[in-house]
C-alpha positions in Angstrom: 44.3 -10.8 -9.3 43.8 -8.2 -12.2 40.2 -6.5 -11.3 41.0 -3.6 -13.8 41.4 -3.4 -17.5 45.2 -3.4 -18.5 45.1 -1.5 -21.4 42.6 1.5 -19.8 42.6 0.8 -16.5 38.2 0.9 -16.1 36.5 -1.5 -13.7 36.1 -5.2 -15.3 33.4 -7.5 -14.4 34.4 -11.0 -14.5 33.2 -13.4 -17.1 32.3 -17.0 -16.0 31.6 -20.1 -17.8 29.5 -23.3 -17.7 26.4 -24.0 -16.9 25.1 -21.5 -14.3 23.0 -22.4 -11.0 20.4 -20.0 -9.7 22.8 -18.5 -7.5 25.1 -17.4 -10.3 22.0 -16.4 -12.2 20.8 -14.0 -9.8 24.6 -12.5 -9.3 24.6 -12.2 -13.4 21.5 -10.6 -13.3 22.9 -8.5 -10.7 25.2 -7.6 -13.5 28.2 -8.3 -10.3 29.3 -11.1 -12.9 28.7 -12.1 -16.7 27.8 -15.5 -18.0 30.6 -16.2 -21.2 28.6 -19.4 -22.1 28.6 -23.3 -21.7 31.8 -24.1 -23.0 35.0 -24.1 -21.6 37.9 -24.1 -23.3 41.6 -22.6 -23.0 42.4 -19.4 -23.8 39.3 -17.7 -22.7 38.9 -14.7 -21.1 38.2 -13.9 -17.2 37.3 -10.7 -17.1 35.8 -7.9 -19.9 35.9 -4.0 -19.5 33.1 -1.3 -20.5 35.3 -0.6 -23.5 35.4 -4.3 -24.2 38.6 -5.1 -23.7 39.5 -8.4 -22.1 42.3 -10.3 -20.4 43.0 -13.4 -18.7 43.9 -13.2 -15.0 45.8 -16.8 -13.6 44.9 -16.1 -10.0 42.4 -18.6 -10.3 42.4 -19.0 -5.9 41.8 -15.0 -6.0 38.9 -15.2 -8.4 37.4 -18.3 -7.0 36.9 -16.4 -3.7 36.3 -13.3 -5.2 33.4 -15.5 -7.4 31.8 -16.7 -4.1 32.0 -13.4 -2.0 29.7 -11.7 -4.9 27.4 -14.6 -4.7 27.1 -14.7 -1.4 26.5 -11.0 -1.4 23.6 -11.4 -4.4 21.9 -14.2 -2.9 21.5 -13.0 0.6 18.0 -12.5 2.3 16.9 -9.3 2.2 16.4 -6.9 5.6 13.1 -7.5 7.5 10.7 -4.9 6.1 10.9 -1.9 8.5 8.7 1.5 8.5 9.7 5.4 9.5 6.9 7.0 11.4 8.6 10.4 12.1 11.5 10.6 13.7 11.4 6.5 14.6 11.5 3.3 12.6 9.1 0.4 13.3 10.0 -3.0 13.4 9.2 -6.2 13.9 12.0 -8.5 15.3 11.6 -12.4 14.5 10.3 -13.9 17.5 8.5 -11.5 19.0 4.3 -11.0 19.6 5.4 -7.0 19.4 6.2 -4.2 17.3 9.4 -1.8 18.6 9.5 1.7 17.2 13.4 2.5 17.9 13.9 6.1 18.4 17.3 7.7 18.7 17.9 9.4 21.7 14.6 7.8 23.3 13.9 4.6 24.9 12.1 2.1 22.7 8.6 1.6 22.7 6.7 -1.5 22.3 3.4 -2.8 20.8 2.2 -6.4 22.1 -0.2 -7.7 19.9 -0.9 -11.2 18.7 -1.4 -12.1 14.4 -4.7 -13.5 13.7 -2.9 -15.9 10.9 0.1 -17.3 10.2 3.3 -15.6 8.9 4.7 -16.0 5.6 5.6 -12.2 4.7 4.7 -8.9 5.6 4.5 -4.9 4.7 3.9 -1.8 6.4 1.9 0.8 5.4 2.3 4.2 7.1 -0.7 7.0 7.1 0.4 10.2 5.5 0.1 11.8 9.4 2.6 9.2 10.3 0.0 8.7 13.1 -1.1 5.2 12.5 0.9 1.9 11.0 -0.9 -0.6 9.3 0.8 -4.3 9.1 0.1 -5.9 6.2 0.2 -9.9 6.7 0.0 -12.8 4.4 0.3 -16.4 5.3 1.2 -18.4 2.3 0.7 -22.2 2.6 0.7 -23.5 6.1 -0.8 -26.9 7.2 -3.3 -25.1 9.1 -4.4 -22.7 6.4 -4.4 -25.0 3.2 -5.2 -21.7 1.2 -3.7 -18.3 1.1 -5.2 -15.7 3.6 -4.0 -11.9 3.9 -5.6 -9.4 6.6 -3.7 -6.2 8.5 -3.0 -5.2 12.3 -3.4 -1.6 12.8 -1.0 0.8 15.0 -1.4 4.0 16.7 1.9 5.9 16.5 1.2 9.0 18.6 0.1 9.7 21.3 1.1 6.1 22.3 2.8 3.3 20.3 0.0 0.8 20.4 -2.1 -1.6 18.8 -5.2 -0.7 18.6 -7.3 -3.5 16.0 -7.4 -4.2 12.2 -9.3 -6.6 9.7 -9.4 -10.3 10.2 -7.9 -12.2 7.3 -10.0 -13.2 4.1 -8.6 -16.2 1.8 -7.0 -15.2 -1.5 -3.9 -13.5 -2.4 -4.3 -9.7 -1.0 -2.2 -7.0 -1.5 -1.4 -3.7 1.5 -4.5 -1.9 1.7 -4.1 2.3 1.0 -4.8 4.8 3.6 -6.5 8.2 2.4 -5.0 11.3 2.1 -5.9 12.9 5.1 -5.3 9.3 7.5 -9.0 8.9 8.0 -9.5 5.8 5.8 -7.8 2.7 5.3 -8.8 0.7 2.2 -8.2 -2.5 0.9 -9.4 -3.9 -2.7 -9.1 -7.8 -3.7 -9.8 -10.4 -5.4 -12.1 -12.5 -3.0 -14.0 -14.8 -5.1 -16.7 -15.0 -8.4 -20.0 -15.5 -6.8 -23.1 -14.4 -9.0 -24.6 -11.3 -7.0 -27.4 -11.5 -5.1 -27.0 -15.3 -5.2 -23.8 -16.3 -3.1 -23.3 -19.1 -5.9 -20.2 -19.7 -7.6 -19.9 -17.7 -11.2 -18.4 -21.2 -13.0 -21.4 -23.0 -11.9 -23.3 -21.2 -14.4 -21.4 -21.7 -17.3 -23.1 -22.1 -20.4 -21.5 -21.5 -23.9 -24.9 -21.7 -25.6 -26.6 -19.5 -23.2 -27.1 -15.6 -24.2 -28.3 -14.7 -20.3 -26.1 -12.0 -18.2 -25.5 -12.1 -14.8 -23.2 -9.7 -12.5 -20.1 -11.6 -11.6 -19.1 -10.0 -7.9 -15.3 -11.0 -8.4 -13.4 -8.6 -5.4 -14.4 -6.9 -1.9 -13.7 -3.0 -1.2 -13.2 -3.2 2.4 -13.3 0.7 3.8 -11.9 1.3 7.4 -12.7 4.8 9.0 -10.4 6.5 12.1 -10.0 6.2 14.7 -13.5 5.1 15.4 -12.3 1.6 13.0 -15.7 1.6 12.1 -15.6 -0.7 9.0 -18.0 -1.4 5.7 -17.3 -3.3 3.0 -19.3 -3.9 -0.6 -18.3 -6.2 -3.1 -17.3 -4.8 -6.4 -18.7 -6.8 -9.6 -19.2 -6.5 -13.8 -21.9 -7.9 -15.8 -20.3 -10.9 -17.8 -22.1 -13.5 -19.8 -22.8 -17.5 -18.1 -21.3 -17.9 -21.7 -17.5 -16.5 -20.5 -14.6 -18.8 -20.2 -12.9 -19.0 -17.2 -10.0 -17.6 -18.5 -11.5 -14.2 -19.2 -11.1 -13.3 -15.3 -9.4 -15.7 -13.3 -6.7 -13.9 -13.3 -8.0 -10.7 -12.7 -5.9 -9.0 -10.2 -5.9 -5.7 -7.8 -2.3 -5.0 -7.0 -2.1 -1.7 -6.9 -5.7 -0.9 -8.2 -6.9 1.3 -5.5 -6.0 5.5 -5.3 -7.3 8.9 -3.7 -8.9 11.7 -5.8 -10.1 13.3 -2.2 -9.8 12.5 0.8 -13.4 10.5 0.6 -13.1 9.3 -2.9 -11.4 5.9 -3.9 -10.6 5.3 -7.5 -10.6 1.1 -8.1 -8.6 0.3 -11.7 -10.4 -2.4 -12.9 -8.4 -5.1 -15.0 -9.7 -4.1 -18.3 -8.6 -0.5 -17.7 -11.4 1.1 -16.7 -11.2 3.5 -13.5 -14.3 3.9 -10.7 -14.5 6.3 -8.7 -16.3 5.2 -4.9 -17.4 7.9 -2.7 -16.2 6.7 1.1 -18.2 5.1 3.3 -19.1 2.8 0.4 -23.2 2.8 0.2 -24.0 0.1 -2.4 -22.6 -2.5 -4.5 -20.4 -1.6 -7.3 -20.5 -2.6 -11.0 -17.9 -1.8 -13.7 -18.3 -1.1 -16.5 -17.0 -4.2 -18.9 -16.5 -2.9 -22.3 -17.2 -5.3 -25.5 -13.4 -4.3 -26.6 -12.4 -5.6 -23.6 -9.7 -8.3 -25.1 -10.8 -10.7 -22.5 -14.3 -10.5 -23.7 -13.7 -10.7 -27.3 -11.2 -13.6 -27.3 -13.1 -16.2 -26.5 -16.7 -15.0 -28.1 
C-alpha cells in the first residue's frame, strides 16, 4: 500500500468514491479521508498529497482495511465526560448510583447519591476552588418523562468527597449552570416557559395581531444557589413584547452560554437580542430586559 506521495514523499490522504454513508461522512469531515465524488470509473486516483499530486495504489485488501480502521476510529463514542478537582479526576462509571474521584497514589473515594431524573447525558462543572462539583444532568426522551427535563447534583470535594444536594429538574432543554468567581454561587439561566407575568398564563394565549396592548412575557428562570448553606432563590427573567408578536419572534430564544461574572455577586444574563443585564446576587426581584424596537425579531414580523 503506497500511504506517501511518490513523487515528494508528504503524507496522502486517500480519496474515496460513491455515495458516502454517515460514517464515511463524519471520517471525511474528520479530513482522515476525502470524498472524490459519485462516480466510479477506471483510472481514478486513490490517494492525493498536500502538493496535489496523486497516484493509484492496487492494494485494494490494504486500503479496504486501512478504509474501515479510520472509520471505525471517527465514528467511535466519545469518553464518558470526566472532571479534575485538584490533584484527582471525578467520574462517573456506567452503572453505578456513585461518583469516584481516582487519585494517584491514594485510594479512591466514593460519592453514593441517587439522580432525581433519568439519564440521557451529562457535564460537570467544577468551582474555581475546586472545592465543589456540580453534575449537570439532562434526560432527553424517556417514556416516563415525555418532555425534556435538566437539573444538577452537587459535590463537596474537600474536606470529604460527598454529595451534599442540588436543584430538582425543571422541564425544557437546560444547559450547565455557572459557579461564581469566588465558589459561593452556582447559577443556572433557562429557558423555562412564556407565561404573561403576574398571571401564570401562557404568552400565545394572548395573541392578538390587531391588538396594540403590552404585556411582560417571563420567557426563562435565573435560579441562584449560595454555599455551602445551598440556600436557593430564583426570579424569573422577562421582556415587555406586544399580544401582537408572532411566535416565531422568541420561541427560539435560547440561554446557552448567556450567563457570566463581573464580581463575585454580580451575574451578567446575555439576552437573545444582544442585550447584557447585570443581576446583583441573591436575586431580589423580577427581571425585565430591555427589548429594543431594532431588535430583528421585533421588526420582522410588525
Amino acid at each position: 500500500m503506497i500511504e506517501n506521495c511518490p513523487e515528494c514523499g508528504e503524507p496522502g490522504t486517500m480519496l474515496v468514491y460513491g455515495l458516502p454513508g454517515p460514517a464515511l461522512a463524519d471520517a471525511a469531515k474528520a479530513g482522515r479521508v476525502s470524498l472524490g465524488g459519485c462516480m466510479i470509473e477506471p483510472g481514478q486516483p486513490d490517494w492525493f498529497c498536500p502538493a496535489r499530486h496523486s497516484w493509484t495504489d492496487e492494494d485494494v485488501d490494504g486500503r479496504g482495511r486501512l478504509l474501515d480502521e479510520i472509520v471505525a476510529e471517527c465514528n467511535a463514542p466519545p469518553p464518558p465526560p470526566t472532571a479534575h478537582a485538584g490533584a484527582g479526576v471525578v467520574e462517573w462509571r456506567a452503572g453505578e448510583s456513585a461518583l469516584t474521584l481516582v487519585t494517584p497514589g491514594a485510594p479512591d473515594q466514593v460519592a453514593p447519591f441517587a439522580p432525581s431524573i433519568p439519564v440521557d447525558e451529562y457535564a460537570f462543572v467544577v468551582s474555581p476552588d475546586e472545592r465543589y462539583v456540580a453534575l449537570f444532568i439532562d434526560s432527553g426522551h424517556d417514556r416516563h418523562y415525555p418532555h425534556d427535563t435538566h437539573g444538577f447534583e452537587l459535590f463537596e470535594v474537600r474536606p470529604e468527597f460527598r454529595h451534599i444536594g442540588g436543584l430538582p429538574a425543571l422541564p425544557g432543554d437546560g444547559h450547565p449552570p455557572v459557579f461564581s468567581p469566588d465558589s459561593r454561587w452556582l447559577v443556572g439561566f433557562v429557558a423555562d416557559g412564556y407565561r404573561v407575568r403576574g398571571t401564570g398564563r401562557h404568552f400565545t394565549d394572548l395573541f392578538d395581531k390587531r391588538s396594540g396592548a403590552r404585556v411582560t412575557l417571563d420567557w426563562a428562570r435565573l435560579r441562584a444557589l449560595r454555599l455551602p448553606d445551598q440556600e436557593l432563590h430564583w426570579v424569573d427573567v422577562g421582556v415587555e413584547m406586544p399580544v401582537s408578536a408572532y411566535p416565531h419572534e422568541y420561541m427560539d430564544w435560547d440561554t446557552e452560554d448567556a450567563v457570566g461574572f463581573t464580581a463575585a455577586d454580580v451575574a451578567v444574563l446575555r439576552m437573545p437580542w444582544g442585550q447584557e443585564v447585570a443581576v446583583s446576587l441573591p436575586p431580589s426581584a423580577p427581571v425585565t430586559g430591555d427589548r429594543p424596537p431594532t431588535d430583528p425579531y421585533y421588526s420582522a414580523f410588525q
